[in-house]
C-alpha positions as CSV (number, residue, x, y, z in Angstrom):
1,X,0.0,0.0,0.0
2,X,1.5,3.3,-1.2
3,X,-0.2,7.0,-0.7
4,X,-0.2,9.2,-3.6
5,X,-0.1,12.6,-4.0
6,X,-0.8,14.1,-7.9
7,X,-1.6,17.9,-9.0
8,X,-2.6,19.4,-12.0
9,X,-4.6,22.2,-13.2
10,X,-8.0,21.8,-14.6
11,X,-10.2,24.7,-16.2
12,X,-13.6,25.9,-15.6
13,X,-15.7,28.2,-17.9
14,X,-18.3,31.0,-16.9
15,X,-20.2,33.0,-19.2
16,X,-21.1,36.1,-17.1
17,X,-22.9,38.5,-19.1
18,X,-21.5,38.8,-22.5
19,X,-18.3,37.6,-21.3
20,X,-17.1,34.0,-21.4
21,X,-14.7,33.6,-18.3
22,X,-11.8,30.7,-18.7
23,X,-9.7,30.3,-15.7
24,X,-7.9,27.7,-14.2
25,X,-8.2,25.5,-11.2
26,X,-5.2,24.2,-9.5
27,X,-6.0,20.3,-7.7
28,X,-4.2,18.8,-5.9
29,X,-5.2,14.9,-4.0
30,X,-3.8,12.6,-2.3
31,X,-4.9,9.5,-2.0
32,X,-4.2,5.4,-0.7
33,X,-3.6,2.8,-3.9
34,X,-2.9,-0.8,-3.3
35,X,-1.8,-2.3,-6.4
36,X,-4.0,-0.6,-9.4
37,X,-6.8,0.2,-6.6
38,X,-7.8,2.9,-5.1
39,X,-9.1,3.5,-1.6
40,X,-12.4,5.5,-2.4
41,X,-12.5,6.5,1.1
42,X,-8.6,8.0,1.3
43,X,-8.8,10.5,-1.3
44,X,-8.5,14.1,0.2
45,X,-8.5,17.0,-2.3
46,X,-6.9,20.7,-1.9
47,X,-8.3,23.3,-4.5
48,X,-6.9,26.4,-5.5
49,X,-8.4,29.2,-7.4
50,X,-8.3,33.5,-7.6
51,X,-12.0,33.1,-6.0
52,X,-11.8,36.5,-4.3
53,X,-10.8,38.1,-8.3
54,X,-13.6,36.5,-9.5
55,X,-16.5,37.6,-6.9
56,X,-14.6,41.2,-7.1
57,X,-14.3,41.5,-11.0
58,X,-17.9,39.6,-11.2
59,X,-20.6,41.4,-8.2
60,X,-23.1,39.1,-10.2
61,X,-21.5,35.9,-9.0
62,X,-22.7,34.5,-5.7
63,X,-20.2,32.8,-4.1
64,X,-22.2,30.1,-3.2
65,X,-22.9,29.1,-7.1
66,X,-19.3,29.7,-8.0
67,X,-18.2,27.2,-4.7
68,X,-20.5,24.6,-6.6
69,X,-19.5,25.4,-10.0
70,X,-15.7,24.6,-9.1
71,X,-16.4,21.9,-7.0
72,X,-18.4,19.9,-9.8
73,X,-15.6,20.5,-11.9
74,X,-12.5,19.8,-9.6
75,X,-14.8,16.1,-9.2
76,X,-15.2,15.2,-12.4
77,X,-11.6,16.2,-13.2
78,X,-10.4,13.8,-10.4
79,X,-12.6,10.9,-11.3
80,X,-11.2,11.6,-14.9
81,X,-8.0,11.7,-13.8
82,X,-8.1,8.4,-11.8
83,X,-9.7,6.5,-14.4
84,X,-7.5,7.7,-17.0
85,X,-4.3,7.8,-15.1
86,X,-4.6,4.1,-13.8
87,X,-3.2,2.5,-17.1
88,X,-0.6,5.0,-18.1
89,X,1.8,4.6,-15.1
């Protein structure tokens, strides 16, 4: 049993008015893999992103919908990464 730690970045876009928004998202997780498994229940996940910009540049944003916009982004990003990661290394 080995604990792995990966980060990459990931991008999410907004379309705020007339504007279409792209910016990125920087994961990071760490998680426990025995053999080509992984331990659903050991994945821990750090997300970083210019949030405060965003809500300043954008008033129209709430923060709440922008927290849930990134986080359902930053998920599927890590379940793409672990599906599509497991073969290649």
């Amino acid at each position: 049993m080995i604990w792995v730690v990966k980060q990459f970045t990931t991008h999410q876009i907004l379309e705020v008015g007339q504007e279409r928004v792209r910016f990125p998202i920087r994961v990071e997780i760490e998680y426990q893999q025995e053999k080509a498994q992984v331990s659903s229940g050991s994945v821990h996940k750090k997300i970083l992103y210019n949030k405060p910009f965003l809500l300043k540049r954008y008033p129209q944003l709430k923060e709440r919908d922008l927290d849930l916009l990134v986080e359902e982004r930053v998920m599927k990003a890590i379940h793409d990464h672990l599906i599509f990661s497991d073969g290649a290394e």
